[in-house]
N, C-alpha and C positions, 0 to 999 in steps of 0.2 A: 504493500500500500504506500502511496507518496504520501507521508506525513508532510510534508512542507505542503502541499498544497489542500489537504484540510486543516492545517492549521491557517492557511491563507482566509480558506472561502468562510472559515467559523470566526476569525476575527472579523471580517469582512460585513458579515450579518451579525455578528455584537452591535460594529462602531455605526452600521448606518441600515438597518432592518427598519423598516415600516419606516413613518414619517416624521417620528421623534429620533432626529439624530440627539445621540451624548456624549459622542468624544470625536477629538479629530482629533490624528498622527502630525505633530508636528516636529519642525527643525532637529538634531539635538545641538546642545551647548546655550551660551547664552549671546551669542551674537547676536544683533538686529537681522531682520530681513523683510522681505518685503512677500506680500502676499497680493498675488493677481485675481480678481473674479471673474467669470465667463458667462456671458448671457445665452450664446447658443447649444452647452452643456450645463447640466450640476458637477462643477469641479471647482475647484482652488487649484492655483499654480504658487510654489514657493522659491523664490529666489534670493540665497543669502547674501550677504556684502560681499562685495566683490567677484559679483556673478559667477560664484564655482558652479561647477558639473558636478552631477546632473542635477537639472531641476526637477523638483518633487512633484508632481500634480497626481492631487487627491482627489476622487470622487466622494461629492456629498450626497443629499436626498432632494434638494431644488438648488436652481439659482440663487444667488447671491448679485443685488445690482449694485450693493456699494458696502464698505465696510471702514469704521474709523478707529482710532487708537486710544485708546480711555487713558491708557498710563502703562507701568511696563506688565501687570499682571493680568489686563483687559483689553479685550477689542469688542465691538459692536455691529452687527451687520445688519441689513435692511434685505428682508428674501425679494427677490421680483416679484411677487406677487403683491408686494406693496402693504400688506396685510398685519406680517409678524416682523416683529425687530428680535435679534438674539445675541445672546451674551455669551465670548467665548473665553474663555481664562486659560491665557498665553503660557501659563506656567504648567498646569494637565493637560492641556487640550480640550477639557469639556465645556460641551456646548449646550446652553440653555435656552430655553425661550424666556426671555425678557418682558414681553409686550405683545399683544392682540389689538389689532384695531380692525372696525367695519370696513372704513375708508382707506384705496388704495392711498399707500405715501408713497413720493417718488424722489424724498432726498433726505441724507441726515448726515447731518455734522456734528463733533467735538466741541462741547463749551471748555476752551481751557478754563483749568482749575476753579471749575464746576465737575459734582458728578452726577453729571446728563449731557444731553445730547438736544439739540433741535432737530424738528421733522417736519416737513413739508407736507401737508393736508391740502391739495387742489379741488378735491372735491369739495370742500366747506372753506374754501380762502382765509386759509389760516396756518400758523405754523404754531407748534406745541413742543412745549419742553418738559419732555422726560426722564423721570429718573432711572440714573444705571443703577442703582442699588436695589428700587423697589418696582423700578417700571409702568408708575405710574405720570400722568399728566400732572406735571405742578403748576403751570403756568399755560396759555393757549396768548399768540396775536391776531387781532383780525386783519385781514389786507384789502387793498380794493385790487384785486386782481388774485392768479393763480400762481402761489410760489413754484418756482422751478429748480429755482439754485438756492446755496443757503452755504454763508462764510462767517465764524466766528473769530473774534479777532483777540487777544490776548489782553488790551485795554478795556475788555468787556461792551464790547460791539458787538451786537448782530447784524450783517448785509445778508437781506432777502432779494432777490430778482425774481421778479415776474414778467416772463418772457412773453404773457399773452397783452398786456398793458406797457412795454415796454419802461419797464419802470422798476429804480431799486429805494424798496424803505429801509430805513436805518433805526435798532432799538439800542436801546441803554438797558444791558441787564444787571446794574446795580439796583437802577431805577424801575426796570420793565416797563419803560415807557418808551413810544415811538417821538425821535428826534427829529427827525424830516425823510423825507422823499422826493426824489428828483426824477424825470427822464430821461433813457438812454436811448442809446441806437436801434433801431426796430429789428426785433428776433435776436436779443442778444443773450451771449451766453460765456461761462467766462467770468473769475472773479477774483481779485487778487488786491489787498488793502498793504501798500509801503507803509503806513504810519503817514503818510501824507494825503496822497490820491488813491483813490478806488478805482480801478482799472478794469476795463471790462471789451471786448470783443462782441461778434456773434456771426450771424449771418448775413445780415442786413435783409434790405425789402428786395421783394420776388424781381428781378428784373434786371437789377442792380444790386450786385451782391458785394457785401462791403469785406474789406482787407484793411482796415488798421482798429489797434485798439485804443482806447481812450482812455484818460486820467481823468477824472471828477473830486473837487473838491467837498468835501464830506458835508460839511457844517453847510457849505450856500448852493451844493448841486452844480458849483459852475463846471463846465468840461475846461481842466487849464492844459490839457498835453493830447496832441493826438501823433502816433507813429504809425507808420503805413509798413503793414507786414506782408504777409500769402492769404491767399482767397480762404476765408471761412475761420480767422482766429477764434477757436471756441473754448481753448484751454491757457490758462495762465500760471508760471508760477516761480518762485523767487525768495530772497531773504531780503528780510529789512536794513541787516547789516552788510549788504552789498550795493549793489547800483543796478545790479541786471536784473533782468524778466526773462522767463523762459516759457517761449507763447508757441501753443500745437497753429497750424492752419492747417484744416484736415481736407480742404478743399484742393491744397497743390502737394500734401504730403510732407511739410518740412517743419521742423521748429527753428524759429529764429532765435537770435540773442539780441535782447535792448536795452540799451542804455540808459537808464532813467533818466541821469543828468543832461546829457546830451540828445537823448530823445531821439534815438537813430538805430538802425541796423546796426551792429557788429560781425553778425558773422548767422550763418544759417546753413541746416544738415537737414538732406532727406533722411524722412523714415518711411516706413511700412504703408501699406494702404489704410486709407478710412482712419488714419489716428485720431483716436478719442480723447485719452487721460493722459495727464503727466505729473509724474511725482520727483522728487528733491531728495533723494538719497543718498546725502552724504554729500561725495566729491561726484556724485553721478546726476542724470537724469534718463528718470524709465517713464518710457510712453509707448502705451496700447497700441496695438494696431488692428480692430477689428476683421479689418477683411482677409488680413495677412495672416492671423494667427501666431501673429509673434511679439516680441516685446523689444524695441530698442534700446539699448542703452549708451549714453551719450555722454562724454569725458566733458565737464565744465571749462578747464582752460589747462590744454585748447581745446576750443570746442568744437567735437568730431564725434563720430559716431564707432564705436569702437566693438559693439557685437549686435548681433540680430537672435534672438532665443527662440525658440519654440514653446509654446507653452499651452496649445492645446485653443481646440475653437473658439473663436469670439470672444477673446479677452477684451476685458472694458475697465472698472476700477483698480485703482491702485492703491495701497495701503501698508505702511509700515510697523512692524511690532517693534520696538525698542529692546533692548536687550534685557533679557530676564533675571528676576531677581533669585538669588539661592535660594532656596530651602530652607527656610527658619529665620531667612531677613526681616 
């Protein structure tokens, strides 16, 4: 009898039998790494720093359309179906259900140091903040339009975009009060706050598709920065303690580098088809390629592209776990 392969297929229906997953296989050691989600399978793709071989890709029990970083012991995920949020503890692996809701959600983000999360409710225009500890709604915003995007910012900002009103509001979560709202670019998407300007991308209107993104100043909504990138910037992303933007335009395939101060091109690298996401790992950047079914990854300076991954159909979110704490810290 091959004992390696019942020991395979009986772990196999422990960790993911029926529709209650409880454990995922992850990394070993305590390095960060980053974890990919895929909308055209139920899988995880994991990829450690400094992109060793081989990458892990796990099959779960559905999609996962995004997933965020609580702290080093937690992550949080959003199933595609919009429905349930779940809690996954980086340190076992086990995965819980955190939250149910009626209403499909189609976005959620990280309150730093908060422990919850904001969710994106289009169907009732509003966004709700839940608790990672108990999962419940502590707070709810009303919006005059459908959230699409949602960026928390570390001065206790919330930037909602609502891409059917083209329009992003701004909360104070000391206060939980809405501070203003301004207009952006029509069908935008894309969201990135330097501590100055809020910068944002999209598609633009049907006809005339727009390639540059925008600076908006927070407090009076004025636009003070526009740089003209590749057809369809829909992804943003960068450090406060630099100068640059690293912006997807998934319409001609390339990520550019921008200069904030200077407000220009630097330098710009094809990727994959259809790129979606792009995340800031480290001395890297990795962005999705949905059609390609790979992952780029992209050397910051200089900046080039330096592997193409595999990681299994229609990878879309990106997410990074922080490096895990010992056993008894």
């Amino acid at each position: 009898m091959n004992w390696k392969a019942v020991m395979l297929v009986a772990s196999f229906c422990f960790l993911f039998a029926g529709c209650d997953q409880k454990s995922l296989p992850l990394p070993d050691g305590n390095e960060p790494y980053a974890v990919v989600t895929h909308l055209k399978e139920p899988a995880l793709a994991f990829l450690e720093s400094g992109h060793k071989r081989p990458v892990r890709i796990e099959k779960i029990d559905e999609p996962w359309s995004q997933m965020v970083s609580i702290d080093s012991r937690r992550m949080v995920a959003l199933a595609q179906t919009g429905t349930k949020l779940l809690a996954i503890d980086t340190n076992s692996g086990a995965v819980d259900e955190l939250a149910q809701f009626d209403e499909a959600l189609t976005a959620v983000t990280a309150l730093p140091g908060r422990d919850a999360v904001a969710v994106a409710d289009t169907e009732n225009s509003e966004v709700k903040l839940v608790s990672v500890e108990h999962g419940d709604v502590m707070e709810a915003f009303a919006l005059d339009g459908s959230p699409s995007e949602l960026l928390a910012d570390g001065s206790g900002l919330l930037f909602v975009l609502c891409a059917d009103k083209s329009n992003v509001f701004v909360f104070d979560l000391e206060t939980m009060e809405q501070v203003n709202s301004f207009p952006v670019s029509e069908r935008p998407a894309g969201l990135f706050f330097d501590g100055e300007l809020l910068w944002t991308g999209g598609h633009g209107p049907t006809g005339n598709l727009n390639s540059a993104i925008r600076g908006y100043e927070v407090a009076s909504g004025e636009m003070k920065a526009e740089v003209e990138v590749g057809l369809m910037p829909i992804a943003i992303t960068g450090s406060r303690e630099e100068n640059e933007l690293y912006v997807v335009s998934h319409g001609d395939h390339h990520v550019y580098k921008v200069n904030r101060a200077t407000q220009t091109v630097v330098a710009k690298a094809e990727v994959g088809q259809n790129p979606n996401y792009i995340y800031l790992f480290g001395n890297e950047l990795l962005v999705s390629n949905f059609d390609s079914d790979t992952l780029s990854v992209l050397q910051k300076d200089p900046f080039e592209l330096t592997d193409e991954v595999s990681v299994g159909a229609g990878p879309y979110a990106i997410s990074v776990a922080p490096g895990r704490e010992e056993d008894g810290s």
